[in-house]
C-alpha positions as CSV (number, residue, x, y, z in Angstrom):
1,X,103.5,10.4,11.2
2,X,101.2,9.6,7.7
3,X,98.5,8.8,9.8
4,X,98.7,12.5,11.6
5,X,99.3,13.9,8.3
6,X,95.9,12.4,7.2
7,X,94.1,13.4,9.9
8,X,95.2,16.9,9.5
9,X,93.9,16.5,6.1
10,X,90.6,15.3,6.9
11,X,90.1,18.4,9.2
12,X,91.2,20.8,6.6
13,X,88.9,19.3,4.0
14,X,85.7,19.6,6.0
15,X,86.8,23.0,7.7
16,X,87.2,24.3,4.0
17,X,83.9,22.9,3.3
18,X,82.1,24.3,6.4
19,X,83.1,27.9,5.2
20,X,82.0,27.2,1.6
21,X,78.6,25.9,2.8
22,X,79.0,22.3,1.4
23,X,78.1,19.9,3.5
24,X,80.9,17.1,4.2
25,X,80.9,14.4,2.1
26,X,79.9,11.5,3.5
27,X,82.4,8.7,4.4
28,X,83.0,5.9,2.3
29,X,81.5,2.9,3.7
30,X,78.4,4.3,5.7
31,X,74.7,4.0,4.3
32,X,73.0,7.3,4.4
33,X,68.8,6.9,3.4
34,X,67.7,9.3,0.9
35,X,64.8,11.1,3.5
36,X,63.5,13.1,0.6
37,X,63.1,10.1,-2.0
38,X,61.7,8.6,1.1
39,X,59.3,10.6,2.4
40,X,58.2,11.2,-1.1
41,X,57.5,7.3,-1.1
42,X,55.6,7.7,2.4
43,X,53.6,10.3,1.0
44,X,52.3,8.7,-2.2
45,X,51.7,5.4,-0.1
46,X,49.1,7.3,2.3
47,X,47.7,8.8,-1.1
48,X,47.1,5.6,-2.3
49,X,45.8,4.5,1.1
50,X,43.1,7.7,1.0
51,X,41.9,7.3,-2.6
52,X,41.5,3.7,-1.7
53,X,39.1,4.3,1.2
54,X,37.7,7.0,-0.4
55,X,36.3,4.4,-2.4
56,X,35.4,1.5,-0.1
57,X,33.0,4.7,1.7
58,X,31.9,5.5,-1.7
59,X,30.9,1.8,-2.3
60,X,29.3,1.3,0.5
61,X,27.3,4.7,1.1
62,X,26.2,3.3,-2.5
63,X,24.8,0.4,-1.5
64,X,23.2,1.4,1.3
65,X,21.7,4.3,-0.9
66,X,20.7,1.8,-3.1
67,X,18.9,-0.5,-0.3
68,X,16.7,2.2,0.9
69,X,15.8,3.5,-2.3
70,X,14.7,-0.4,-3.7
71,X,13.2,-0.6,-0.1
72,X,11.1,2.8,-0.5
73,X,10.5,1.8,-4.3
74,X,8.9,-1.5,-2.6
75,X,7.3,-0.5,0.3
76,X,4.3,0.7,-2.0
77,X,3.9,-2.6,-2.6
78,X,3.4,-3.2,1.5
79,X,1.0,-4.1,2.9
80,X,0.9,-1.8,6.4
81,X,-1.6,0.5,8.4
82,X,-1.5,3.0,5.9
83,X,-1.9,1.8,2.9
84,X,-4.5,-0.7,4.4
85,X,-6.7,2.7,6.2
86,X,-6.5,3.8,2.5
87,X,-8.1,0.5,1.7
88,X,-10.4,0.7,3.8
89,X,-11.7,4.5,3.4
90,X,-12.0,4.1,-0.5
91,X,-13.9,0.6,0.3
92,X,-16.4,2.3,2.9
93,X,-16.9,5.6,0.7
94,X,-18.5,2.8,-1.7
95,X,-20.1,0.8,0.0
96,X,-22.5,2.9,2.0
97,X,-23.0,4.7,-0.5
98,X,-24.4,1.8,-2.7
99,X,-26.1,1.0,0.8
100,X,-28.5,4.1,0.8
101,X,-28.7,3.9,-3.3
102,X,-32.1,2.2,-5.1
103,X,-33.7,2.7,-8.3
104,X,-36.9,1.0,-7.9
105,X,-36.8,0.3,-11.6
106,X,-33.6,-1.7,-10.9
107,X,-34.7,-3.7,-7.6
108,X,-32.4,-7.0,-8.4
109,X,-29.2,-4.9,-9.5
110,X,-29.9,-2.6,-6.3
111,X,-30.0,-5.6,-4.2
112,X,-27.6,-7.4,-5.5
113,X,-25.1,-4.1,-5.1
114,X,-26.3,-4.1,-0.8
115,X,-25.1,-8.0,-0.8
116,X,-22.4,-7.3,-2.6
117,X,-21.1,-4.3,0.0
118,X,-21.5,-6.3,3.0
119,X,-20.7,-9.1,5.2
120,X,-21.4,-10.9,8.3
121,X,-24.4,-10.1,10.4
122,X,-25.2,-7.0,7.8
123,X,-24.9,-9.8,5.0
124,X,-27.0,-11.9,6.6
125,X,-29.6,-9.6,7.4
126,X,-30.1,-8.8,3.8
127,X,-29.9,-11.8,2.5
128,X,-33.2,-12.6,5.1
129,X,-35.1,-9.0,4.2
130,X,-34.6,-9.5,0.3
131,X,-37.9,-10.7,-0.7
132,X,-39.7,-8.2,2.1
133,X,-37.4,-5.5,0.7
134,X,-38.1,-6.5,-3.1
135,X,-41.9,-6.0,-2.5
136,X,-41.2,-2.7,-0.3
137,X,-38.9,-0.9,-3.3
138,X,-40.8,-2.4,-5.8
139,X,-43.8,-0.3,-5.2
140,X,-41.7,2.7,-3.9
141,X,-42.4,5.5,-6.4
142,X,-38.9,7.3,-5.4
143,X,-35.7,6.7,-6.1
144,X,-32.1,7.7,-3.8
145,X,-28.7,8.1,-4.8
146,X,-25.8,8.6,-2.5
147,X,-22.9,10.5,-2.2
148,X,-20.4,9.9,0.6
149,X,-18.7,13.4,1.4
150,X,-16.6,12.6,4.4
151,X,-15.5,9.6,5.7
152,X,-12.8,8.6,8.4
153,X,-11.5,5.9,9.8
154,X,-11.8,5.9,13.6
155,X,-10.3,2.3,14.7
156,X,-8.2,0.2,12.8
157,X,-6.7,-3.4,13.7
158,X,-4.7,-4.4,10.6
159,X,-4.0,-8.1,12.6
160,X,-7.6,-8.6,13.1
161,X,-8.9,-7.2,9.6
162,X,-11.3,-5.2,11.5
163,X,-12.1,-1.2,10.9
164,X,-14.7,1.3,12.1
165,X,-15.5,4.6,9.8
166,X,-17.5,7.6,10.3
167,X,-18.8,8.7,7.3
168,X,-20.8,12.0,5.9
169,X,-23.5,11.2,3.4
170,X,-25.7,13.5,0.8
171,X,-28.4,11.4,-0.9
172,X,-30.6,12.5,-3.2
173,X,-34.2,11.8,-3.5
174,X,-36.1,12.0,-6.2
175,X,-40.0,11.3,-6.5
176,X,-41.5,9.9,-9.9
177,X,-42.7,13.1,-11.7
178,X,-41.1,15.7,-8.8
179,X,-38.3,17.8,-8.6
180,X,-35.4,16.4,-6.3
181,X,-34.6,16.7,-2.4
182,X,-31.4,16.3,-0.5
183,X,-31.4,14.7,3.0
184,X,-27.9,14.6,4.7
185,X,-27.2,11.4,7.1
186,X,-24.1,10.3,9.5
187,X,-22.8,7.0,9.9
188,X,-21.1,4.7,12.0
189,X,-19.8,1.6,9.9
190,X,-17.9,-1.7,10.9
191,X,-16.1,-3.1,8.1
192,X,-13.9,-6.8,8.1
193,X,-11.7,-7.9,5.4
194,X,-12.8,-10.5,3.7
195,X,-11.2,-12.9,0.5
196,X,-13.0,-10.5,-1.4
197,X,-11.7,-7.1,0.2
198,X,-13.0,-5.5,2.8
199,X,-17.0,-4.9,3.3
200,X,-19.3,-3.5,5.9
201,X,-20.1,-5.5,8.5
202,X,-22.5,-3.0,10.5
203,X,-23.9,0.1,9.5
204,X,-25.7,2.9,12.7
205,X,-27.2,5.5,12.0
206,X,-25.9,8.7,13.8
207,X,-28.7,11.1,15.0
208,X,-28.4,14.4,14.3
209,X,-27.0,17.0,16.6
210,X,-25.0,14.0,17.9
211,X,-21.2,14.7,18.0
C-alpha cells in the first residue's frame, strides 16, 4: 500500500511539473553531465588547438621566408652564368678597347696595356711582335683611341671558363697636327678566365657588310 501511495506521488509530482514547464528533477543517485559546461570546455580546447597551429604555420612560413630571402641576399655573391656573362662583357668592353688604343708617345704603357688584356695564343703573339711593334708605333705619327659601343656575349661555357663576344667598336684617329677621324670596326673575340680574370684569347676582325 505505501509503496502505491508513493508511486502515485511520483506521477503527480512530474505531471504537475510537465504543465508548469519544469523539467523533472532528476533522481537522486544518477549522474547527469553538464553538456553546456561541457561543450564549452570542447570548444575552448579546439580554440587552443587553432591558435596553436596558427602558430606552428606562422613559424614555419617564417623560416622558410627567411631562407629564401638570406638565399636571394646571397646569391649575389654566386658565382653562376649570369653574373659570370656580366664578367665577361665588362672584361671584353676593356679589353679590345685597350687592344685598338696607342699613343705613340706612350709605346711601353700601350704595350704593356695589349699584354696585359690577353692571353694564350693572343698573349703569345704579342709578346713575339713587341720589339717589331715598338719600332712600327714608335715612328707612327698618329695616335687611336677606342670606344667599345656594343658588345655581346654569343657562347658561354661557365665549366670550361671559355666565352666568345661580338663587339661594336668607334676608334678615333688622330694625326699629329690634324683634326680627328672616326673609323668603326666589328669583332669577334675569344676570352678564357684566367687567375687573373678573364682575358682575350683571340681577336677577328669582322668585315664589313658581314652579318
Amino acid at each position: 500500500m505505501r509503496a502505491s501511495i508513493k508511486q502515485r506521488a511520483r506521477r503527480t509530482s512530474a505531471s504537475s511539473e510537465r504543465r508548469t514547464g519544469r523539467e523533472p528533477s532528476p533522481r537522486r543517485g544518477k549522474h547527469f553531465a553538464d553538456t553546456g559546461t561541457g561543450e564549452r570546455g570542447a570548444t575552448k580546447r579546439r580554440g587552443r588547438g587553432m591558435v596553436g597551429w596558427a602558430l606552428v604555420v606562422a613559424a614555419v612560413v617564417f623560416l622558410g621566408w627567411s631562407s629564401w630571402a638570406v638565399w636571394q641576399d646571397g646569391s649575389g655573391e654566386q658565382s653562376g652564368p649570369d653574373r659570370t656573362r656580366d664578367v665577361v662583357l665588362n672584361s671584353a668592353r676593356q679589353q679590345i678597347s685597350a687592344l685598338n688604343t696607342m699613343d705613340p708617345a706612350q709605346v711601353d704603357a700601350g704595350l704593356r696595356a695589349w699584354l696585359d688584356a690577353s692571353t694564350g695564343p693572343l698573349r703569345e703573339q704579342l709578346e713575339r711582335d713587341a720589339a717589331q711593334n715598338r719600332v712600327k708605333i714608335g715612328r707612327s705619327t698618329t695616335s687611336a683611341a677606342a670606344t667599345v659601343t656594343g658588345v655581346a656575349v654569343t657562347s658561354l661555357d661557365v665549366r670550361a671558363g671559355k666565352a666568345k663576344v661580338i663587339a661594336s667598336v668607334q676608334v678615333k684617329l688622330t694625326l699629329r697636327g690634324g683634326s680627328p677621324t672616326l673609323q668603326r670596326k666589328r669583332f669577334e673575340a675569344g676570352t678564357a678566365r684566367t687567375a687573373s680574370g678573364w682575358r682575350l684569347e683571340s681577336v677577328t676582325a669582322i668585315p664589313a657588310g658581314a652579318r
